[in-house]
N, C-alpha and C positions, 0 to 999 in steps of 0.2 A: 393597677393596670400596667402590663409592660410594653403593651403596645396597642395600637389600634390600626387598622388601615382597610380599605376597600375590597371584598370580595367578589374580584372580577370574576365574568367567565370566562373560561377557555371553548375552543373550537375544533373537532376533527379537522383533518388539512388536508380531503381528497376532495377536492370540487370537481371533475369534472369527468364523464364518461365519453371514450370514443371509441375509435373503434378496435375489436378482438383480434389481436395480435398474439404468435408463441410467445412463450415465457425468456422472451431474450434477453429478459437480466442476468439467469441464471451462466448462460455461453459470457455475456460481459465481462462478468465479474469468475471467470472460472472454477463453479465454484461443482463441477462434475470432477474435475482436475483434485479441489480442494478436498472432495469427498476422499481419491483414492490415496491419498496422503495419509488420512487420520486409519489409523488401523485398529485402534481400540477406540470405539464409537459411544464415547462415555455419554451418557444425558446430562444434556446442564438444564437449568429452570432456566425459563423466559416468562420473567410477566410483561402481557400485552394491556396494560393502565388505557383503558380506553372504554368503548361504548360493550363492552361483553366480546364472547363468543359463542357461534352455535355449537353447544357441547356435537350436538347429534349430527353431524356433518362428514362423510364418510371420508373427510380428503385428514380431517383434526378428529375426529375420538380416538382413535388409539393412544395420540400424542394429550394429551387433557391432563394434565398433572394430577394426582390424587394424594391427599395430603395424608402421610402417614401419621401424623400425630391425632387424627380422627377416624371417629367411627360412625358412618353414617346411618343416618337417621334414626340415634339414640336419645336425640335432643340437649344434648350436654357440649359444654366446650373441654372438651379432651385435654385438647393442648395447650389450655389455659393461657391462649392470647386475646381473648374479648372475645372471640366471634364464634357464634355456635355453627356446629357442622359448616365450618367449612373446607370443605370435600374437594373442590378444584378452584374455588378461589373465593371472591366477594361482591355482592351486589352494595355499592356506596351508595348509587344514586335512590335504593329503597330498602337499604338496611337489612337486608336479606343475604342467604346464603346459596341463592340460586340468579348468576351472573349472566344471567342470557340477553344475546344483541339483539335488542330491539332497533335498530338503525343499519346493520350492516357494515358498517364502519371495521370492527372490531376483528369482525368473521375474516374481516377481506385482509386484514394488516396481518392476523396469527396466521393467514395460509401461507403469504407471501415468508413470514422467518420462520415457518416449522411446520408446514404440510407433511402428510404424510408421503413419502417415494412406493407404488404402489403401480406404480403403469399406467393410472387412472387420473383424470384432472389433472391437477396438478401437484409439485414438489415445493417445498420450501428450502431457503437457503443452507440450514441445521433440520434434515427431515428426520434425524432424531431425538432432538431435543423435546422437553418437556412444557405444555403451555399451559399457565397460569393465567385465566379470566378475573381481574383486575375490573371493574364494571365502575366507572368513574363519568362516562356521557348520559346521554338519557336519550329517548329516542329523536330530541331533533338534532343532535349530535353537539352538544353542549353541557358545561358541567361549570360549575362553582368550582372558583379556584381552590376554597378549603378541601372541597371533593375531591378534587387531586391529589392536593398535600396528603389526604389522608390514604390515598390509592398506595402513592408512592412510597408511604411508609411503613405500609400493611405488604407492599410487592418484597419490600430490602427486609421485613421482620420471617416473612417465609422462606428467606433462603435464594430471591433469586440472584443467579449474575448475571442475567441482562435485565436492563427495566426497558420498554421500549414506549415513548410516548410520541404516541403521532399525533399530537394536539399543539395548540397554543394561544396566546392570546397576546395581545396589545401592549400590556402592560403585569408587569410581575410583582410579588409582595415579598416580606421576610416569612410567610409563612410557607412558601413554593421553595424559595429560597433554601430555607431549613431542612425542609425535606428531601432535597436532592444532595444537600450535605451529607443529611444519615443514611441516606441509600450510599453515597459514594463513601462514608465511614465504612459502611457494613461491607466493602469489598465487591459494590456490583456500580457494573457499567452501566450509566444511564445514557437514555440514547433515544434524541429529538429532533422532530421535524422544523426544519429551518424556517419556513415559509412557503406562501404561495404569493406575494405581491409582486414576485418580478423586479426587484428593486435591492438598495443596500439599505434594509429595514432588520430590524432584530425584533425577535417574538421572544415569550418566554412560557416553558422555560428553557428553550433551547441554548439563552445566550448566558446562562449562567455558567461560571469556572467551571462547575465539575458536572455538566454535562456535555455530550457529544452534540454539536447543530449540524445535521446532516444537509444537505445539498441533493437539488434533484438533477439527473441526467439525461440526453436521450441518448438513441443505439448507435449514433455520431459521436458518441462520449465530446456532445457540448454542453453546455448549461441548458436546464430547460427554459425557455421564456417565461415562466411563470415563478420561479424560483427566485428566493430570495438569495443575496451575497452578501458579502461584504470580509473586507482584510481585519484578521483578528477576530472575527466571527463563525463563520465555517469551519469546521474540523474533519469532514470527509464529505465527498458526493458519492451518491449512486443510483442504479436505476431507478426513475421515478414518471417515467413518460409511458403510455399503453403496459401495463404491470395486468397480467391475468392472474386472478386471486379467486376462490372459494366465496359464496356468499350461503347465507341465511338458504335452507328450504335445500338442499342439495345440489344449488344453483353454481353459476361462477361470471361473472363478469370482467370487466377490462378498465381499470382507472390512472390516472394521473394525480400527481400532487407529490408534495413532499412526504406527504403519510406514507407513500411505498416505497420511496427509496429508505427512509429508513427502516424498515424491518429486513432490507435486506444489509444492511450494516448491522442489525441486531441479531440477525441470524449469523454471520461473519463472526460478529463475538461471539457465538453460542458455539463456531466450529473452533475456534482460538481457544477457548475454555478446556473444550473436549478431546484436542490435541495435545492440550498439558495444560491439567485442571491446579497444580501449584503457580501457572500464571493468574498476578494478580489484576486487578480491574488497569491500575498505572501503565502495566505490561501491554495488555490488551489495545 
């Protein structure tokens, strides 16, 4: 035995709905400005390690990653990394190869870093980036840390450069640990919601080395109240107060928490990438 320890759970980090507000993270954070910059609009992979996504969501299908080392619904693992057909990413929480959000969670974090730009709903920070449904919650938006660890290492074995986890928990193991090492081996940014206590409290896995703990903000670019701090813990803030995001069913809603501002730092990496794809994860 090389180790033993407690298989906590982890927690999506959007608690609370108010009211529908524009998407005025995007003006914040300039990132219409940041669009006209990037002139060859390379796709980078985003996995969004969370509760799924609705593939069938007109603001995300086009954007839906499709895994070329598979051929769907042949029944074989193609690409001979364990998991059969899978096509745009992984169901962990039932060992499936069909990642759909049952919770909402998931929907609402992929619109915010990689909506489709379409005139319609809404835009994501990278609206051309590629999104990888990563299915590690379950529908009361909670997952076993091992479910994680396994999200996170299944997100860095497909090739992404952003992992984006809008989750956390209380307490961290070496096995969360690990896995955020071989994502950050493998050259991808990993990139975590801070908190939601309001306080200098550390989650994980946000407060490990080689993850990002993102910080929530509101349109007064102050700390949000609800947001966690603290010196030597936070590595970037940003929009994370009235965030209008895609849900499940065609829908879209309006949330707060640290879950939102980080996808829009994981969309930020996903335009960093796409502006010069020989920057590495350190660069970024």
């Amino acid at each position: 035995v090389e180790f033993a320890e407690p298989n906590y759970i982890l927690w999506a980090l959007a608690p609370s709905k108010v009211e529908i507000e524009d998407q005025w993270g995007l003006a914040k954070i300039q990132a219409p400005e940041a669009w006209a910059e990037i002139q060859e609009k390379t796709p980078i992979l985003l996995a969004i390690v969370d509760s799924g996504i609705d593939r069938t969501h007109t603001d995300l299908a086009s954007n839906i990653w499709a895994n070329p080392g598979e051929i769907p619904g042949d029944l074989l693992d193609n690409d001979k990394n364990g998991y059969v057909d899978d096509t745009w990413g992984w169901d962990f929480q039932n060992d499936d190869n069909g990642p759909y959000d049952d919770f909402m969670h998931g929907t609402v974090v992929a619109s915010v870093a990689g909506a489709v730009q379409d005139g319609l709903g809404v835009a994501g920070v990278c609206h051309w980036c590629k999104l990888a449904a990563v299915k590690v919650l379950g529908a009361d938006g909670s997952g076993l840390l091992s479910t994680v660890a396994e999200g996170i290492t299944y997100a860095a074995d497909i090739g992404a450069k952003v992992i984006n986890l809008s989750l956390g928990g209380s307490a961290g193991s070496s096995t969360l640990e690990q896995a955020v090492n071989y994502a950050w081996t493998k050259g991808a940014l990993v990139v975590a919601a801070a908190g939601n206590d309001g306080s200098d409290t550390r989650i994980w896995p946000a407060a490990y080395a080689n993850a990002m703990a993102v910080a929530s903000t509101n349109v007064q670019d102050y700390r949000s109240c609800f947001s966690n701090f603290g010196e030597g813990y936070i590595s970037v803030a940003g929009p994370g107060e009235a965030v209008l995001g895609a849900v499940p069913n065609q829908g879209y809603g309006t949330y707060s928490g640290t879950s939102l501002s980080t996808p829009h730092v994981s969309g930020l990496g996903g335009l960093l990438f796409s502006q010069n794809p020989l920057r590495t994860n350190q660069d970024v």
